[in-house]
N, C-alpha and C positions, 0 to 999 in steps of 0.2 A: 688486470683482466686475465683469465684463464682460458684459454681456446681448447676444444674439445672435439676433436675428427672422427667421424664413424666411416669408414671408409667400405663401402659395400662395393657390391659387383656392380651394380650399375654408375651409382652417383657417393658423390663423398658429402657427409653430411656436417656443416662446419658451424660450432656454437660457441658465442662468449658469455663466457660467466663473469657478472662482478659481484664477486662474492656467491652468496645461495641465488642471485636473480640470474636465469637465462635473460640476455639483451636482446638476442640477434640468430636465428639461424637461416643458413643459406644453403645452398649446393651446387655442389660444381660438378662435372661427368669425369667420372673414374676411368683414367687408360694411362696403363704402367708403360706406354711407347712414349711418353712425356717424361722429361726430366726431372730434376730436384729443383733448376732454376725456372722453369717454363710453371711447377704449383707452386713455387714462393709469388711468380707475377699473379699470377690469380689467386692466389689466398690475399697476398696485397689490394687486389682492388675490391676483395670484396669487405676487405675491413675499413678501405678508404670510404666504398657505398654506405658504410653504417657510422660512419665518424668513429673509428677508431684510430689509434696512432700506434705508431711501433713500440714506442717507448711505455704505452699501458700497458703491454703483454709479459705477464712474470712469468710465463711458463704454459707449457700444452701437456694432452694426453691422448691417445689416440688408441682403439683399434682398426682391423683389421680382418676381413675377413679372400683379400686377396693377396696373396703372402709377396709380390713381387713389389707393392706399393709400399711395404714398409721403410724401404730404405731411402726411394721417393720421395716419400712426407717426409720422412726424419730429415733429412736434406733442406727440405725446403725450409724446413721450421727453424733450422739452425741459420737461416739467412735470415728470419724475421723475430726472432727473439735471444737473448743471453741465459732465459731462464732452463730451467729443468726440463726433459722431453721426457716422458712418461711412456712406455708401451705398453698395454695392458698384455701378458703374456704370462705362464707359467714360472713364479718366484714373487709375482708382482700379491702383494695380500690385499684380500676382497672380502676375508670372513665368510664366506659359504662354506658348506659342509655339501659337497658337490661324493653323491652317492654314481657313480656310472662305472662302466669297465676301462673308459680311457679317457678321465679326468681334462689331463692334458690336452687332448685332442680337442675338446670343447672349445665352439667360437667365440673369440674374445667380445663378439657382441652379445651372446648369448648369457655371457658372463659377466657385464654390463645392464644387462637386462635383469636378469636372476637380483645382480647385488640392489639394482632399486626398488625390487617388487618386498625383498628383506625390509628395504629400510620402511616400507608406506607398513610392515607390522602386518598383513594381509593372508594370513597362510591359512587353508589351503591355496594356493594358487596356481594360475597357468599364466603365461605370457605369450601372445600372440604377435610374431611381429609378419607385418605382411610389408617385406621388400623383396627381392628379385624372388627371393623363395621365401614360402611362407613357413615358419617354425612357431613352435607348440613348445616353450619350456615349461615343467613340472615341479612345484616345490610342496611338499607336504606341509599336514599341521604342522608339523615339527620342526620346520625352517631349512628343511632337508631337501635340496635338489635331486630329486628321484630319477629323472629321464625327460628325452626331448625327443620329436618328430620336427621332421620336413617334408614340403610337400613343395609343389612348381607353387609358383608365383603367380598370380592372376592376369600377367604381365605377357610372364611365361608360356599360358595358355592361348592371349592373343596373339602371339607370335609366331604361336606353333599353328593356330588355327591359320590364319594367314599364309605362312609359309606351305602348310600340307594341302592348301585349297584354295588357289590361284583367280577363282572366280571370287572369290569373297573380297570384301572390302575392307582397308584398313579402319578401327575405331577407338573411338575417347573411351576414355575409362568412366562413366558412368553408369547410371539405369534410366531404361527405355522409358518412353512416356506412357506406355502403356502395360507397363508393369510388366508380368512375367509370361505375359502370352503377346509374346512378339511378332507386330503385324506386316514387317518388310524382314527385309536380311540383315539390315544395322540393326534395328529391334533385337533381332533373333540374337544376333551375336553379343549386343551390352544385357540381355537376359541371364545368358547364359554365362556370359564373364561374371557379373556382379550376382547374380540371386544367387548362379552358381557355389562362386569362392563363400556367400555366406551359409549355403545351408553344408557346402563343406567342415566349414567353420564352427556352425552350432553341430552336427554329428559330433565330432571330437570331441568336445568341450563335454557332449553328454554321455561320451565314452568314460574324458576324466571324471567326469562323478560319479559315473558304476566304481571308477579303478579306486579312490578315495573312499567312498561310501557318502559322501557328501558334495555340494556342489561348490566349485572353486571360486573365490575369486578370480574374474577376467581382467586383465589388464591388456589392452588394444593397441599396437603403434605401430610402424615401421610406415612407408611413402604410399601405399594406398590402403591405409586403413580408413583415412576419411570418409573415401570413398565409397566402403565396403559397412562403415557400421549402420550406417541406417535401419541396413537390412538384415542384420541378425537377429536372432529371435532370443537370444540369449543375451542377458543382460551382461553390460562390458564396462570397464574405466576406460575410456577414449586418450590417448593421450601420443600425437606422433613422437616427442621427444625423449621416451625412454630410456631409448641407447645413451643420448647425451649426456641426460641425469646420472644413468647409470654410471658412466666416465668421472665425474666431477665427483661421483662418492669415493670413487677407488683414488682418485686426484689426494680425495683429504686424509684417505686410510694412510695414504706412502707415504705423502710431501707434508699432512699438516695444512 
């Protein structure tokens, strides 16, 4: 089995591959004040929860988008496997043809993302991933990664709403029952998170098709996209595990 880590700002997103099948994904909460031995116990129980065993694990791969966890995971990984530890980072080959002013600077989720939306053969395309911050990746007809946006995170926005305005209430990440004309304060506020981040969402999207001259393929994922597709008006591929897939292609480009 091959273990595959997306490690975001908020939570670490952990998947086993056997073979081309995702089996299993979980998560566990990102804080680089934890040691290497304190995510090997937790990466352990959560492959104990799914009946996995040590000795199935031939190797991992992982990004990264908080740079103090890399050394962290790699840590931990080294207590729960012999195999290969993969870090997707700059030298690592993905086969993009990544057009921007600082290549390198691109997040290696981003670049995970890009390499799976290649392989579904879909271009024009956009990749939306909505986790802590939500990003816009851009690949042309021509398989050419053009440019990327970010924006707060829908997450982001209820936090700020809360933190800037002390009488409000904290709330779920869903939509109101009574749709977009919210008839209390929680109403108001799951309106405006969720219809919000999607007519954010479809704007852009109809941005990328003026910038293309055509309309993109959408591809949908990161931890509250679930959430959020209903309500797009823009037609999207749904799929939270992206990043994962994304991981496990560059897995086969390096290791084989």
């Amino acid at each position: 089995m091959l273990i595959a880590l997306d490690v975001g700002n908020s939570h670490v997103k952990v998947g086993g591959f056997n073979g081309d099948d995702l089996q299993f994904v979980a998560s566990i909460e990102t804080d680089d004040r934890q040691t290497g031995e304190q995510y090997a116990c937790a990466l352990k129980d959560v492959f104990g929860l799914y009946g996995v065993t040590l000795s199935e694990i031939h190797g991992a791969v992982l990004c990264s988008v908080v740079p103090g966890m890399h050394p962290i995971m790699t840590k931990a990984l080294r207590f729960l496997t012999n195999g290969p530890i993969l870090n997707v980072s700059s030298g690592v080959k993905t086969g993009l043809n990544i057009k921007i002013d600082q290549p390198r600077a691109l997040g290696s989720d981003l670049v995970a993302n890009a390499v799976w939306a290649m392989h579904t053969g879909r271009t024009p395309c956009v990749v939306v991933d909505m986790g802590t911050v939500t990003t816009f990746t851009a690949i042309d007809r021509d398989g050419v990664l053009v440019g990327t946006a970010i924006a707060a995170g829908v997450r982001i926005m209820l936090d700020a709403v809360k933190r800037s305005a002390a009488q409000l209430p904290i709330v779920q990440l869903e939509a109101p029952a009574h749709g977009v004309i919210g008839k209390n304060t929680v109403e108001a506020i799951k309106a405006g998170a969720v219809y919000g981040a999607a007519a954010m969402i479809d704007g852009m999207l109809a941005r990328y098709a003026d910038a293309f001259g055509a309309a993109p393929h959408v591809f949908l994922t990161g931890g509250a996209s679930e959430a959020i597709a209903p309500y797009l008006q823009t037609e999207a591929e749904l799929d939270p595990y992206i990043t994962l897939r994304g991981l496990y292609l560059i897995w086969k480009k390096n290791r084989g």
